[in-house]
Each structure stands twice: as structure tokens, then as C-alpha cells.
N, C-alpha and C positions, 0 to 999 in steps of 0.2 A: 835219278837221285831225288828223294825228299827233298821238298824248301823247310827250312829248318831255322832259318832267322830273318829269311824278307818274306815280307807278303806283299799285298797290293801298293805299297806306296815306300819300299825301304824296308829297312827292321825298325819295329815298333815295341817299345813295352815298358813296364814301370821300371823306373829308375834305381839303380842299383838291385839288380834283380834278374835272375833269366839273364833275358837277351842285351839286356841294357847295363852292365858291365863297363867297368874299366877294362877288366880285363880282356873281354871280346872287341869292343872301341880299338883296341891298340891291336890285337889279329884283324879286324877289321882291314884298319892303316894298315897296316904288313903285307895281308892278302892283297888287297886293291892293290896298293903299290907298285907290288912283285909284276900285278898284271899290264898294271899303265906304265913301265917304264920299258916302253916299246922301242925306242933308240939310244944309242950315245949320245953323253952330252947332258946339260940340265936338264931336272926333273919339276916340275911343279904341281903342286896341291894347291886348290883356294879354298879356305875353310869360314861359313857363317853359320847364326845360329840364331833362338830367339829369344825369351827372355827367363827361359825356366834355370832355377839354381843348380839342374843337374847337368847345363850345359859345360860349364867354368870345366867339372871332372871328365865329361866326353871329352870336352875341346881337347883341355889335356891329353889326355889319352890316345886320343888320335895323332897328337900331333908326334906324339913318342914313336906311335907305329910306323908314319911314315917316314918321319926323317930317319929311324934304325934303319930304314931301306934305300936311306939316300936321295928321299924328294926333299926338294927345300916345302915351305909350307908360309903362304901367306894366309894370314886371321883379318877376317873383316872385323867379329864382334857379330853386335846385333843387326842382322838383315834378311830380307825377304828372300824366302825361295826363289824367286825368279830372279833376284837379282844378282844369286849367286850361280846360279843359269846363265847367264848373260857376262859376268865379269868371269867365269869360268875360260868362255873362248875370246871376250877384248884381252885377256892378261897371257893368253897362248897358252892356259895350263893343260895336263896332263889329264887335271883329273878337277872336279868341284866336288864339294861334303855341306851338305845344311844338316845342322842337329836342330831336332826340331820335331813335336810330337801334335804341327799341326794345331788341330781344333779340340785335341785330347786337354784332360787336367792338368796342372801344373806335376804330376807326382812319374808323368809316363815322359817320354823321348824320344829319339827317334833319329835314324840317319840315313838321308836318302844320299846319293851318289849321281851324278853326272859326269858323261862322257866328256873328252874335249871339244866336242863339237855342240855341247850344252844342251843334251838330251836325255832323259834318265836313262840306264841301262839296260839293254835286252834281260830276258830269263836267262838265258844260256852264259852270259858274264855273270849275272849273279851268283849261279849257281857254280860258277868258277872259282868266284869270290868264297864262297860256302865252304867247297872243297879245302881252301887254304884256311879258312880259320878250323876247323876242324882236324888238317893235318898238319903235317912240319914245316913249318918255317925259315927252318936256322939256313939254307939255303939262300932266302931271300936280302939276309942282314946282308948290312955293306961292310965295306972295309971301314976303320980306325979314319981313315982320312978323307972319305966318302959319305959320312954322316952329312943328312941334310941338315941346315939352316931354318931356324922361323922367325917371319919379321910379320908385324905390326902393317895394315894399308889405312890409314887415317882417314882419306880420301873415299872410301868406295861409297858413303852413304853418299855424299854430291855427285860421281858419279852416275851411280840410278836413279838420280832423282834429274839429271838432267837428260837420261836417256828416256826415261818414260813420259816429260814434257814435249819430248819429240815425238812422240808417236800422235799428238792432239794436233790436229788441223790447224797449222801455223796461220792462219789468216781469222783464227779465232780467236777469243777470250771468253776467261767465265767471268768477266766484271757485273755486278750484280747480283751474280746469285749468292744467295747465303746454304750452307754446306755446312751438314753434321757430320765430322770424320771419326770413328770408334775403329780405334787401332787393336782393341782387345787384347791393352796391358803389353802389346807383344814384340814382334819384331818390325815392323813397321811403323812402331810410334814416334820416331821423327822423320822418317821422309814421307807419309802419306800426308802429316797436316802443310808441310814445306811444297810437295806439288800443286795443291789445289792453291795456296795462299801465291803461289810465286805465278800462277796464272789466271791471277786476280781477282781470287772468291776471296768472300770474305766466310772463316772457318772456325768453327765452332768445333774443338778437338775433345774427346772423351776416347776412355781407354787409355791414356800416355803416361800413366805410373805405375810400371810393374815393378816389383818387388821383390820379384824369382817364384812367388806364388800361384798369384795371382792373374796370370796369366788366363785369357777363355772365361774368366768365372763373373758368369752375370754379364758379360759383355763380348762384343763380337759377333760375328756372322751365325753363330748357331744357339747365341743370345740375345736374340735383336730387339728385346720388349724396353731397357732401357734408350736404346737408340729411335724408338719408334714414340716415347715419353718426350726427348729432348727434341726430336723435330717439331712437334706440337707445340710443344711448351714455347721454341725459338724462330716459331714461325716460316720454319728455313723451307729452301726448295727443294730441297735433296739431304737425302741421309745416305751417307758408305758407309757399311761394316763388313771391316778386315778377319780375317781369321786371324791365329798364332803363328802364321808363318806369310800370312798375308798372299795365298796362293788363292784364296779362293773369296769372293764378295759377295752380298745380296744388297739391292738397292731400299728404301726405304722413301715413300715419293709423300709429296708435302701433308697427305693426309694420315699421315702416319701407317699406311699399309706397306706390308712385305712384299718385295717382288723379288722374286727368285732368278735362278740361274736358266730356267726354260725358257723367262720370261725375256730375259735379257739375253738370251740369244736370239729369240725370236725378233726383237728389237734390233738389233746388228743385222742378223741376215735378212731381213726386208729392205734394209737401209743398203747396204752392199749390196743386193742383189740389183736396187735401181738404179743404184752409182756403176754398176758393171766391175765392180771391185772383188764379187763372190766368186771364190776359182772354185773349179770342180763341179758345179753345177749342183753345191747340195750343201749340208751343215752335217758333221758328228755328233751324235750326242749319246747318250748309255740308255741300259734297259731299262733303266729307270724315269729315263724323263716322260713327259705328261703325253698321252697319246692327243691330245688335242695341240701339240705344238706339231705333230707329224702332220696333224692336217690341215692346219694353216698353212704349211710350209707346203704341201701337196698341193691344195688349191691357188698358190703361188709358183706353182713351177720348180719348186723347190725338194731334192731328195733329200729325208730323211737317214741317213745309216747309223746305226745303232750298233756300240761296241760293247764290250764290256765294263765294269764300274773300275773305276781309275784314271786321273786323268794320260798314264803313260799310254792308258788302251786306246784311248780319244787321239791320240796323238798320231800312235801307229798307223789307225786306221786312217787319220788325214793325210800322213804323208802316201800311204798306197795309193789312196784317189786321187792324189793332188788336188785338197780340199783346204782353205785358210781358215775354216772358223770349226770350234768345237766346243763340247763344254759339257758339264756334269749339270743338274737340276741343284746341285749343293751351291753353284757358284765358281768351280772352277770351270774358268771362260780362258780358251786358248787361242789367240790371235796369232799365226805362225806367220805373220808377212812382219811383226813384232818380237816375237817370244816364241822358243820353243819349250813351254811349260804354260801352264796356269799363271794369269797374274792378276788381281785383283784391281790393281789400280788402274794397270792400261784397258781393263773393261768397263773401270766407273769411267773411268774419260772418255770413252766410245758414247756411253749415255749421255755424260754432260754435254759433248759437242750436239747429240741431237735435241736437248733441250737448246741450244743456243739455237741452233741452224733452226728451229721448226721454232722459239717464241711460246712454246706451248706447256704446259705444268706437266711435271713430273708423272700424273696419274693418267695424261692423257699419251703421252708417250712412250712408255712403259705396259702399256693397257694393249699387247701384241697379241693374244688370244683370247681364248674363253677356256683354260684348263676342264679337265675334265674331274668330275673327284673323283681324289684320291686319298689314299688312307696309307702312311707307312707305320710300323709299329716295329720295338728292339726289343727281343727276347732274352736277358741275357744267359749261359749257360754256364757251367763246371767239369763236366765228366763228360769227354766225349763229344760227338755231334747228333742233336737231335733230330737232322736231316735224317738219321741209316736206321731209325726204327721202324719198322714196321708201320706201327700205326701211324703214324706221321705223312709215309711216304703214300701210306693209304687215302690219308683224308686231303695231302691233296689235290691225288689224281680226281676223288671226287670234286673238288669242289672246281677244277679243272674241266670237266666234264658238264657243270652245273651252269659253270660263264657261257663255255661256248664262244660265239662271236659278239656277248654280251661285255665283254668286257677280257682284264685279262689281270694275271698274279706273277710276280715275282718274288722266290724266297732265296735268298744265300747267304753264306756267312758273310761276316764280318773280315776286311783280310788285316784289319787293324785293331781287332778288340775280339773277344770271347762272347759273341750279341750275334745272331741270329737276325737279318732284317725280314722281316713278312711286309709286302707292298703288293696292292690291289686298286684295281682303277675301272671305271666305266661308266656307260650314261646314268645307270642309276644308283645315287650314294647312299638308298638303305642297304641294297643288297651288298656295296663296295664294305659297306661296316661291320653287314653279316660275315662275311668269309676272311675280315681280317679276324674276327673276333674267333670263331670257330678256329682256325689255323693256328692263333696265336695261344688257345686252350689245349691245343692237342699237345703242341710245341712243349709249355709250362709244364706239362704232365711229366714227361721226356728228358726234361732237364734236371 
């Protein structure tokens, strides 16, 4: 069966529109429902979201699907994807739902799902899930008297915010340091400045007024240049920037430079690896991370395995090897002895505790390779995939042929937007600029 409304991370897509419907929202509820209400007895849903205007209509929506099938449904409001990963199995539910379009614009959305065990879902339940909103329903309604309930949890943002406090080395503090927190307008804009303040930084918050707009724009993890301005300008030790659903971080170290998600894993797993803390004898990371973090982590002792782009692939793949650490180059960093998802925060406090433990600036600890260049570049497309043309597939097995052991290319879709990524890496970055540039010409032609 075709995937037809999830792709790499849930269904994704602009808001009222396609995939991103009320009216799919509530087959959504319906389908999922039908399929988690696998005993007698209560049913439960936990439902968060971030801060976009189109959440208010999903939320709704969703919340009509599931209770017509008889799950009661608790609403957190505005919270992070992990968090609702995590209150999914302390609350016993059934099932978790974050709306949330991520690190996309304010105008897209998005609904990813977790298991009761706060895991996102296989392919095969999705593709379950698919099967029922595309076909009949009226099976799944309850009875007149079986209709689920929705109640209000007040409580969950103090909740996560005291669970991700526990994950920082209780015999520490960040008294001292000064902290740029840039929540990105979004879902995280009150517990991310409340954990770093409640363990003793003193926090300098941007990003904490979204407007249902505004969310991602100019700000956040995949807009770091305001964040990269305020820690200069405020002298600070540290700069976090959250995404839109606060799944994923990039760190920002006192000289205003970006440090990414390769970076900071390389940082963790050298740190666990000496503590004897690293299970599995190796780190997850995607095709896409930097081949100079495979080879620090090699000349460490350390296996590199590489999944596919997502953090649900990073996951899978950790749980086969019984490995604890994983992570995308974007910043989603998954700490499974923590969290079974991406979580941005409890990977900035992995970094802050080794600024504490080592005494040492940001740039110096954080500074875990030498990356290699690299070059990514987003094609965007309309008609079709310009991966199945000819000339495309042509230029490039050529340029394929041209790297050799020189280096190496990754091209795939997008499983969250209509963008083509073309990605190339190697010891030398004119030739890394020739082949994105080339590749990304054929592409443009195609589209």
C-alpha cells in the first residue's frame, strides 16, 4: 500500500489543505483510536501541540475523532514533542498525538503519534492508520453512552520540566553561567527558560512570544543568526536554540559560532564513552552526518551506524543494537536511557553539565572534531520527482564515479516538504561545491 499522509516524521502539510484538514484530523482520531483500543475498559489519548493558529482547529478535530470512538482525551496545550512522549506512558495512555509542523512555517502542521510505550509508530500501524481514514469508520463509533470525555491537565508543563531537571547530574548546578534560551516562538517557550533558571543559570529568554504566527520565523534552531547576535552582544556562555516543537537543538558556544547536532554528539559520546555510560559500543547517527565525526568516533573505539534521515530511524536502529545515544546532524539528539524520542533540552543539559564538570568555555568543549566540508543545498520541486529523470539519474552516477573514495553524495527527497536535498562531503571543498553545484543544475532543469 502507498504512504499517502505520513511521511518521515507523521503527516505533514499546510494548514487547511490536503493532508492537514479537519476533516482528515478527526479520521485520523477515529482510525488511530479504532486501532489503540486494544482492551476493555478506559480508553486514553494525551494530546500537545505548539504554538501555530492552526493547532486550536486540529486540536479540535482530533479530539471529536477520538472520543466518537470512546477514548477519553487529555489536552496538555502548548508542549514539546518529547514531553508528550514521555506523559504519553507516566499517564498509562493508549495512545499520544503532538500537532506540530516542527521547524516548518507558521502556515504548515503536522501530527505525529505515539505508542503507549512513547515511541513513535512502526510503518505497518501507520499504514493501518491510512487504511481507516481512507475507508469506513461508522464501525468504529461508540455507543450513545460510550462517548469519550476531554479534560484540561494544567499541570503537564511542571511536570516536564521536573522530569528533564532529573536527567542533569544531581550533584551539579549551572550557577554562573549566563544562557541564551531561543524557544522559537513555539512550544517550549515556558519550560525551556524555567529549567535552566530553576538550575541556577541565569537566562537570558528570546523566542517567548508567539502569536500563532510566528513561530520558526527569524528564530530557532534552523535560525540561529539572531541567537548567535544576543550571545555576543550578552556576553553569555551558552546559547540553546529550540525548534517548533523543541525536538531538536543546536548549541551556540560564547563566540558566537554554531555547533551542530554531529557536534554534539560527538561531545556526549566521548564523555560516556569514558564514564563507561556508552551502551552498545557505538553512537546512531544518519546519512547525513559529517564523515569526520565517523572518524573521531573510529579512532575512539567508537562504531559509527548510520540509519536512515529521521529521528524514528535513529531510534530503531538503537534499539536493535542496544545503543543509548543517537542523533541527526539537524540536532535531534536521543538519549534512550532519558527519552524515547528527540529532545532538545535534555541534550542542552548534557553539554552544560560538561561545561560545569571540565571549567572550560563553550568553544572549547563543544570543539569534538574537525567536520569535513560539507555542502547541503534544497531543491524545491512541483510536478513529480526529479530523482526518475533520466538525466538526473545520469549525472549522478557520474559524479558518483568522479568522488570515488574522494569523498561521497547524498540526494533524497524531502519526507516533509516537496525539496529535493542534494548533500556532498570530502577532503576537498572546491570539488565538494563543484558536484553540489552540478547536481543541483541538472535537478533545477527537471523540476
Amino acid at each position: 500500500m502507498t504512504r499517502s499522509f505520513f511521511g518521515t516524521d507523521g503527516i505533514r502539510g499546510t494548514a487547511n489543505r490536503g493532508n492537514m484538514t479537519a476533516d482528515v484530523a478527526l479520521k485520523v482520531g477515529q482510525a488511530a483510536g479504532r486501532i489503540f483500543k486494544r482492551s476493555d475498559g478506559v480508553h486514553r489519548v494525551v494530546i500537545g501541540k505548539d504554538t501555530r493558529l492552526s493547532g486550536y482547529m486540529i486540536e479540535n478535530a482530533l479530539t471529536a475523532g477520538f472520543t466518537s470512538v470512546g477514548m477519553d482525551v487529555f489536552l496538555f496545550g502548548p508542549l514539546p514533542t518529547p514531553a508528550v512522549a514521555m506523559l504519553t506512558r507516566s499517564l498509562r495512555a493508549d495512545l499520544g498525538v503532538m500537532i506540530s509542523a516542527s521547524h516548518n512555517p507558521y502556515h504548515d502542521n503536522g501530527i505525529k503519534l505515539f505508542g503507549p510505550d512513547g515511541y513513535k509508530l512502526s510503518d505497518a500501524v501507520e499504514k493501518e492508520i491510512e487504511a481507516g481514514i481512507t475507508g469506513d469508520l461508522t464501525d468504529a463509533l461508540a455507543e450513545p453512552t460510550k462517548i469519550g470525555r476531554a479534560k484540561r491537565i494544567d499541570d503537564s508543563q511542571a511536570r516536564y520540566i521536573e522530569f528533564v531537571k532529573r536527567t542533569f547530574p544531581r550533584h551539579l548546578r549551572l550557577d554562573g553561567l549566563r544562557i541564551v534560551v531561543d524557544c522559537a516562538n513555539g512550544a517550549a517557550y515556558k519550560v525551556a527558560p524555567s529549567v535552566f533558571w530553576e538550575l541556577g543559570a541565569e537566562v537570558i529568554a528570546m523566542g517567548v512570544a508567539p502569536d500563532g504566527f510566528n513561530i520558526n520565523e527569524d528564530v530557532g534552531s534552523t535560525a540561529p543568526e539572531a541567537l548567535q547576535a544576543k550571545v555576543r552582544e550578552a556576553r553569555a556562555d551558552l546559547g540553546v536554540a529550540l525548534d517548533g516543537d523543541a525536538d531538536r537543538v543546536v548549541i551556540v558556544d560564547e563566540k558566537g559560532r554554531v555547533v551542530d547536532g554531529d557536534q554534539i554528539l560527538g561531545l556526549i559520546a566521548k564523555r560516556w564513552a569514558a564514564d563507561g555510560e556508552l551502551k552498545g559500543g557505538g553512537v546512531v547517527a544518519t546519512i547525513m552526518s559529517n564523515l569526520g565525526l565517523e572518524r573521531m568516533l573510529a579512532a575512539a573505539g567508537v562504531e559509527l551506524v548510520r540509519a536512515g534521515v529521521g529521528d524514528r530511524y535513529v531510534m530503531e536502529q538503537m534499539k536493535a543494537r542496544g545503543m543509548n545515544l543517537g542523533g541527526e546532524q539537524s540536532g535531534h539528539i536521543i538519549l534512550s536511557d532519558f527519552s524515547t524520542t528527540g529532545d532538545g533540552l535534555i541534550a542542552a543539559l548534557q553539554v552544560c553539565a560538561a561545561l560545569v564538570e571540565t571549567g572550560r568555555r563553550a568553544s572549547e568543549v563543544c570543539d569534538a572534531f574537525r567536520p569535513l566540508p560539507q555542502l547541503l543545498k534544497n531543491v524545491r520541486y512541483h510536478n513529480g520527482s526529479p530523482l526518475d529523470v533520466p538525466a538526473v539519474k545520469s549525472e549522478i552516477e557520474r559524479i558518483e564515479k568522479e568522488l570515488g573514495a574522494k569523498g561521497r553524495i547524498v540526494i533524497r527527497k524531502s519526507g516533509t516538504e516537496p525539496v529535493i536535498r542534494v548533500m556532498a562531503e570530502g577532503d576537498d571543498e572546491k570539488l565538494v561545491k563543484s558536484v553540489v553545484g552540478s547536481i543541483v543544475s541538472v535537478i533545477e532543469k527537471a523540476a
